[in-house]
LODREN-51682 format. One record per residue: residue number from 0; residue in one letter; x, y, z of N, C-alpha, C in turn. Coordinates in steps of 0.1 Angstrom, whole numbers. Atoms other than C-alpha are relative to their C-alpha. Layout:
<recs>
(NUM,'A',(X,Y,Z),(X,Y,Z),(X,Y,Z)) ...
</recs>
This chain:
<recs>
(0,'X',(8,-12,0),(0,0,0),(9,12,0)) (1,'X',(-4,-15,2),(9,36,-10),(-2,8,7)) (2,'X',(7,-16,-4),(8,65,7),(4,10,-3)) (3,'X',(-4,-12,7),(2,98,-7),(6,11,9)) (4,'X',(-5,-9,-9),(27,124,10),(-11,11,4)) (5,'X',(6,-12,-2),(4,154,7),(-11,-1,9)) (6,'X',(8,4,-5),(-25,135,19),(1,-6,15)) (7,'X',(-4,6,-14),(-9,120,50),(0,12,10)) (8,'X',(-1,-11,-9),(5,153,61),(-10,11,5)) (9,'X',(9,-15,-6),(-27,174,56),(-8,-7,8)) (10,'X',(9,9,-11),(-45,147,78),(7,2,12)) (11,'X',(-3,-2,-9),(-19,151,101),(-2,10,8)) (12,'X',(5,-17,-2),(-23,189,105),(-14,2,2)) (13,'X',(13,4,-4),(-58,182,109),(-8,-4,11)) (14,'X',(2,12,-8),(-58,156,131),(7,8,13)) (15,'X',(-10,-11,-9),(-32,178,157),(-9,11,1)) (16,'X',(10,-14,-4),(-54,209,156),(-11,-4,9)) (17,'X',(17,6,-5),(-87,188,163),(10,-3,17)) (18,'X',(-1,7,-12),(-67,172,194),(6,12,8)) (19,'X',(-3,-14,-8),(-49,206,206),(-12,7,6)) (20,'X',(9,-9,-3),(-84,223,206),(-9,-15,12)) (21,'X',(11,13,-11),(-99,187,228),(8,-1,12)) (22,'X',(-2,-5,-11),(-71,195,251),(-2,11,7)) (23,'X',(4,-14,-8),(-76,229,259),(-12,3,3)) (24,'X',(17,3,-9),(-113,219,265),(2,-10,13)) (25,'X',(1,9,-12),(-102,193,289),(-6,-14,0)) (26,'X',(8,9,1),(-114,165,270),(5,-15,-8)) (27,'X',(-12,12,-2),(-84,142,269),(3,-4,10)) (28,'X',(-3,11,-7),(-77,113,288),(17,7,12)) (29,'X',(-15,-3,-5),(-49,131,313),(15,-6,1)) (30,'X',(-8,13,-1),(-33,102,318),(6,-2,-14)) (31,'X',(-8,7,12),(-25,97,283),(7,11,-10)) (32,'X',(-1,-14,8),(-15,134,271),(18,-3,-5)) (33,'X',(-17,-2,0),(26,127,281),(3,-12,-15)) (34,'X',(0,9,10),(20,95,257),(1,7,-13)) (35,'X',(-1,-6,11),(6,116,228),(10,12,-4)) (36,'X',(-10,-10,5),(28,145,229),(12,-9,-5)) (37,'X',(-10,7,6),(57,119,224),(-2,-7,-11)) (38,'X',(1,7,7),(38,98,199),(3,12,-15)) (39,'X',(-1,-11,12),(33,129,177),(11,5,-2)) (40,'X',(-10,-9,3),(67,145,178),(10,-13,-11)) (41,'X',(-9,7,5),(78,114,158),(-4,5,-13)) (42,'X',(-1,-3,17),(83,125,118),(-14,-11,-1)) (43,'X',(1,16,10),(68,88,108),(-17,2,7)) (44,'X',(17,4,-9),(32,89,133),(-8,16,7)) (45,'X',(11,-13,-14),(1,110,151),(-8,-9,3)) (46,'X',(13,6,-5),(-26,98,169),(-11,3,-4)) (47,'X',(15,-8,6),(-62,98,161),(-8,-2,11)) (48,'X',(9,-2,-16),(-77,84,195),(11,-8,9)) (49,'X',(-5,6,-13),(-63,71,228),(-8,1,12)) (50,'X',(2,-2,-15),(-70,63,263),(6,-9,4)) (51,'X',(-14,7,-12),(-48,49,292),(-8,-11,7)) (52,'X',(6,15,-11),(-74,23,306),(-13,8,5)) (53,'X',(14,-12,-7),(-109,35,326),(-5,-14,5)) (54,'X',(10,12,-3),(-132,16,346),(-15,5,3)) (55,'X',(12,-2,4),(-167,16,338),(-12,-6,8)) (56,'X',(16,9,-6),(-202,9,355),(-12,8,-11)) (57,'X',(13,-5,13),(-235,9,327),(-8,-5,4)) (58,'X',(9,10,-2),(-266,-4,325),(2,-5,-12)) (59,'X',(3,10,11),(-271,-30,295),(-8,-12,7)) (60,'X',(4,15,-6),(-290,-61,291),(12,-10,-6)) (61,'X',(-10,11,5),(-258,-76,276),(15,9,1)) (62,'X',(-10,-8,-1),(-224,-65,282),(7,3,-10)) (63,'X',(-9,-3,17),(-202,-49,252),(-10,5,-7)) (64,'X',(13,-3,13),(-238,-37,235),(5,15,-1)) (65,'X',(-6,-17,2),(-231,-3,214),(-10,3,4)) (66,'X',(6,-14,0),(-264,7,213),(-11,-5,12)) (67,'X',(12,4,-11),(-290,9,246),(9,0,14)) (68,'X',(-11,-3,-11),(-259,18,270),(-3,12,6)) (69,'X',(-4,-15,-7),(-259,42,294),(7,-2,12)) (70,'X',(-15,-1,-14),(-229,49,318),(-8,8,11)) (71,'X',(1,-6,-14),(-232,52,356),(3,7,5)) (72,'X',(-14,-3,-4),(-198,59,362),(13,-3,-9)) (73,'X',(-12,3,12),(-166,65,342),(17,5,9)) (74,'X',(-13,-8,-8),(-133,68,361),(15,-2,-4)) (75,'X',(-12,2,8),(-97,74,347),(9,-6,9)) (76,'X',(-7,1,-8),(-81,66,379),(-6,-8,12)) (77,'X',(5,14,-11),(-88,38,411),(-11,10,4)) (78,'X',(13,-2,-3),(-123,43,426),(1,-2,11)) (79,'X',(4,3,-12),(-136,38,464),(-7,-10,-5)) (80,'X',(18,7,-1),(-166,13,474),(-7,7,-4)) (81,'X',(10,-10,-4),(-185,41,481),(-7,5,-16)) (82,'X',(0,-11,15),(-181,55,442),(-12,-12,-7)) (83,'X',(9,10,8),(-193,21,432),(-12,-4,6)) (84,'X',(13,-3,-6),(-221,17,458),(-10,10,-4)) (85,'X',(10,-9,6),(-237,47,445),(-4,-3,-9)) (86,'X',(6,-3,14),(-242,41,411),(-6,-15,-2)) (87,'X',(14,11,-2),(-263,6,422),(-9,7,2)) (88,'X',(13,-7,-2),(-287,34,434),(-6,1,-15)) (89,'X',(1,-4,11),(-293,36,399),(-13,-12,-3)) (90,'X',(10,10,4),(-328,18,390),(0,-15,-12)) (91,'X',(-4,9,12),(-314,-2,359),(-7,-12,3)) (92,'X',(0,20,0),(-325,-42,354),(15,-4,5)) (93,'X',(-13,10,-2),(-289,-53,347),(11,12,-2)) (94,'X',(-14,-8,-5),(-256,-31,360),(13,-10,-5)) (95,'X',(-11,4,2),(-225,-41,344),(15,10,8)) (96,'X',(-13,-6,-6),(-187,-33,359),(10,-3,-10)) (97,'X',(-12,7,9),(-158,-33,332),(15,8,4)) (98,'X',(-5,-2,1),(-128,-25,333),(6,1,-11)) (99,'X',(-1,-2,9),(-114,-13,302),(19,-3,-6)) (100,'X',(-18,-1,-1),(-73,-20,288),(4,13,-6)) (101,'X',(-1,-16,5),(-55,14,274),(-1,-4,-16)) (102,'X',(-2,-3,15),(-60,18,239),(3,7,-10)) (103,'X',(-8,-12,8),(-39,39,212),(-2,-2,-18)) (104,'X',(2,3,14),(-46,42,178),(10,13,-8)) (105,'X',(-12,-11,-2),(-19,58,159),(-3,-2,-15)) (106,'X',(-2,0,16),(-14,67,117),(13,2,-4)) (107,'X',(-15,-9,1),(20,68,103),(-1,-7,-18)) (108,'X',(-3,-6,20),(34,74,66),(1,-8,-8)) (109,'X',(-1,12,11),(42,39,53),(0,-14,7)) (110,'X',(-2,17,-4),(45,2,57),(12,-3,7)) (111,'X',(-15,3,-6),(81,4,67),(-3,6,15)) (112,'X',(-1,-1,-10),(70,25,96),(-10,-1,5)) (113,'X',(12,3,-5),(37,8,103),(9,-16,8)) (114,'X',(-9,12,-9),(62,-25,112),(14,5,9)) (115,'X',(-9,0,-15),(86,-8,128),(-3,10,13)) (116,'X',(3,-3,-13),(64,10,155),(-9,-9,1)) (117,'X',(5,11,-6),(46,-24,157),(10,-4,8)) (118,'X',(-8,11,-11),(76,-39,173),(7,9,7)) (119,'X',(-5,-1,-12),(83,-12,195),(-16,1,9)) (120,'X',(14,-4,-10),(47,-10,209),(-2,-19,3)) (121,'X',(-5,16,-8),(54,-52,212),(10,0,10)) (122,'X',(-10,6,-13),(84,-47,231),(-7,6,12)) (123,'X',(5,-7,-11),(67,-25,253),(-11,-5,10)) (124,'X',(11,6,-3),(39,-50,262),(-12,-1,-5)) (125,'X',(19,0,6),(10,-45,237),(4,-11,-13)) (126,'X',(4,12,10),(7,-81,223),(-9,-1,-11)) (127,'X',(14,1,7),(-27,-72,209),(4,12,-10)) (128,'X',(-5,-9,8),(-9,-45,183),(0,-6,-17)) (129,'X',(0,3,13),(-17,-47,146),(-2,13,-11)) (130,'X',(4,-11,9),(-27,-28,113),(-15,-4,-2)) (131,'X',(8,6,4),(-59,-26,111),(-10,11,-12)) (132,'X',(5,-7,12),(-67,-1,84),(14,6,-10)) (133,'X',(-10,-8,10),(-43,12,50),(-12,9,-11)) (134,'X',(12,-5,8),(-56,36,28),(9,16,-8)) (135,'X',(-15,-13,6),(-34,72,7),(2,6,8)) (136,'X',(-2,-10,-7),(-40,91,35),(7,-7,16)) (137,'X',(-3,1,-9),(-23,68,59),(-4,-15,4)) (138,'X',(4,14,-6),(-21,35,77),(0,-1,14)) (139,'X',(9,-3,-20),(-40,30,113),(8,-12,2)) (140,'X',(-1,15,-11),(-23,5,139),(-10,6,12)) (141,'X',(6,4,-11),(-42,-5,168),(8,-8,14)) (142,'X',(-5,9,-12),(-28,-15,202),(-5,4,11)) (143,'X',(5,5,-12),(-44,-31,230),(6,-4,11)) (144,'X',(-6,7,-12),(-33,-39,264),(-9,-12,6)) (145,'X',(8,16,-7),(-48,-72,286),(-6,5,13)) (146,'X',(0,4,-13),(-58,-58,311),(-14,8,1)) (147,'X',(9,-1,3),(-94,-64,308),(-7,-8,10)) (148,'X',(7,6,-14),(-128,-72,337),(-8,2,-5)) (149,'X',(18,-3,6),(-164,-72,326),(-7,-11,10)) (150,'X',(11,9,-12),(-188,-85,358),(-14,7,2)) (151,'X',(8,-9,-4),(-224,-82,359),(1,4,17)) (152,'X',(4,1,-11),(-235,-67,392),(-13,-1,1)) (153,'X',(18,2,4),(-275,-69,384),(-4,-10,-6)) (154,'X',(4,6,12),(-292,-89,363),(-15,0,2)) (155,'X',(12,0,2),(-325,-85,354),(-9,6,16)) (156,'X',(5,-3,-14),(-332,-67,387),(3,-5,16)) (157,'X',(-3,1,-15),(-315,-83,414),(16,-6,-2)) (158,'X',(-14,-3,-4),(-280,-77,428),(7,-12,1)) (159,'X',(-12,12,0),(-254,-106,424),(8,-4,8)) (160,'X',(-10,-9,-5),(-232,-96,448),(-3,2,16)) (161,'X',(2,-2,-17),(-228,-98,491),(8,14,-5)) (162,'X',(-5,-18,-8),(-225,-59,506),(15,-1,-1)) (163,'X',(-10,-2,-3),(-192,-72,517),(8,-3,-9)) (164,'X',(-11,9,10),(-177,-87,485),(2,17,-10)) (165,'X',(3,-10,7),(-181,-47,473),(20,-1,-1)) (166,'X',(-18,-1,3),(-139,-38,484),(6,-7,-8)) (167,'X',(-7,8,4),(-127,-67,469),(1,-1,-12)) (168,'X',(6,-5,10),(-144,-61,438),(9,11,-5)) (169,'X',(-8,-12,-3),(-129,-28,440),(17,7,-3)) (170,'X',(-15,1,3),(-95,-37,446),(7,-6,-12)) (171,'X',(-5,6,8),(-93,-62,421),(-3,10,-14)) (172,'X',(0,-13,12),(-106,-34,393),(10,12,-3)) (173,'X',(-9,-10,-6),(-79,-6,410),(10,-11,-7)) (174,'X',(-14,8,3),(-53,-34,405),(0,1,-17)) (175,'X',(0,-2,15),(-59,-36,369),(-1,12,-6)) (176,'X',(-1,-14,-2),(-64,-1,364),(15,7,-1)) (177,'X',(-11,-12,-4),(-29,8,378),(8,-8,-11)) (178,'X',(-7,7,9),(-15,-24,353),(1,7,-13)) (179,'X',(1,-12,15),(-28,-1,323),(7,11,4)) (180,'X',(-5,-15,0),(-11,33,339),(17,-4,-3)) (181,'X',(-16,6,1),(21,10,341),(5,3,-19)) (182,'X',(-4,4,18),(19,1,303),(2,11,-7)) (183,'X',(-3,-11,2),(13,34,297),(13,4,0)) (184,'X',(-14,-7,-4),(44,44,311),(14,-7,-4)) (185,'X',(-12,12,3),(63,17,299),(4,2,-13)) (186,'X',(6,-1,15),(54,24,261),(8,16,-2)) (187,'X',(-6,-14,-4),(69,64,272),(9,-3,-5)) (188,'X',(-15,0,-3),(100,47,279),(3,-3,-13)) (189,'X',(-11,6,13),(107,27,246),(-2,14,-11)) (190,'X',(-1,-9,13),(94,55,223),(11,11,8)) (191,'X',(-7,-10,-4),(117,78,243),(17,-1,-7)) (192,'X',(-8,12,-1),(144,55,240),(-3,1,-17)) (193,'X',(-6,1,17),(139,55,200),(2,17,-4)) (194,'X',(-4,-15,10),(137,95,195),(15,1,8)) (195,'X',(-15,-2,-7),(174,95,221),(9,-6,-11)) (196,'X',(-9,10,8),(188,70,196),(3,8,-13)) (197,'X',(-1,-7,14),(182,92,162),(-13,-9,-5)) (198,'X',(12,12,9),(153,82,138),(1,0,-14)) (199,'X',(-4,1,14),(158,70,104),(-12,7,-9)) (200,'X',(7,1,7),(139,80,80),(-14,-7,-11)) (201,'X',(10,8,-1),(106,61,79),(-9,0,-13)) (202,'X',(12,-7,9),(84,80,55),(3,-5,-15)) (203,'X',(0,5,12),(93,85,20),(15,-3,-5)) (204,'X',(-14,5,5),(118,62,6),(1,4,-16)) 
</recs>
């Protein structure tokens, strides 16, 4: 697959404005800003979406459904009981709890440098990393982390779940949670670690 220079770059410039004006609204993932500014300053890539991990409470009658969702609670960062006790006040049938892994979706200039930031977002720990779109204006990778929890707590109206099994719940969501801020940070280091080294020339050969 080809990609057209002109077309890459004015996507890029595009794509950079739209996300400068969604930070200065306050409507990026904090946690994952230190990520993007490093992914973008590389010649070869930008980002189109990210997020660092999140843990989630909805209602659905099925868990993963796009449409008939509505969020409880959405938090970037470990939760109490207390946060999660409230949002059972919530009338729903069936209350789901997920936990979410971080997710990065990135575009860069060619095939040459769509495999070689696969295998540094492999070394880094994102096994779940591929291409999953080409096209003139650019080729999309996708990389997933594992560190993934989906439990109802409802089901059709009644709670699953002892009072006291709430913490534990809790903790074990927080624990995965902080696994994604890790990877995050881990993923910092190798791309840091390739702009210190020099970067070849990825783009147009």
């Amino acid at each position: 697959m080809s990609v057209d220079r002109k077309l890459w770059v004015r996507r890029r410039e595009s794509t950079l404005a739209e996300l400068r004006s969604h930070m200065e609204a306050g409507r990026v993932d904090e946690d994952v800003i230190s990520l993007l500014n490093i992914i973008n300053s590389l010649d070869y890539a930008f980002t189109t979406s990210s997020c660092s991990g999140r843990i989630q409470v909805y209602a659905a009658n099925e868990p993963g459904e796009k449409f008939g969702i509505r969020t409880l609670g959405k938090w970037h960062s470990p939760i109490t009981p207390r946060e999660l006790t409230e949002t059972l006040e919530d009338k729903a049938d069936s209350i789901w709890l997920a936990v979410l892994p971080p997710i990065v979706h990135i575009a860069v200039c060619s095939v040459k440098a769509a495999f070689h930031l696969l295998g540094l977002l492999r070394s880094a720990g994102f096994k779940r990393a591929g291409i999953i779109s080409a096209s003139e204006d650019g080729i999309t990778l996708e990389a997933i982390g594992t560190e993934r929890m989906e439990a109802p707590l409802r089901l059709s109206g009644v709670d699953i779940f002892r009072e006291d099994a709430i913490p534990l719940i809790v903790e074990r969501a927080n624990s995965l949670l902080i696994r994604s801020k890790r990877r995050i940070l881990r993923l910092e280091e190798v791309l840091m670690g390739e702009i210190a080294g020099g970067l070849d020339n990825l783009c147009w050969e």
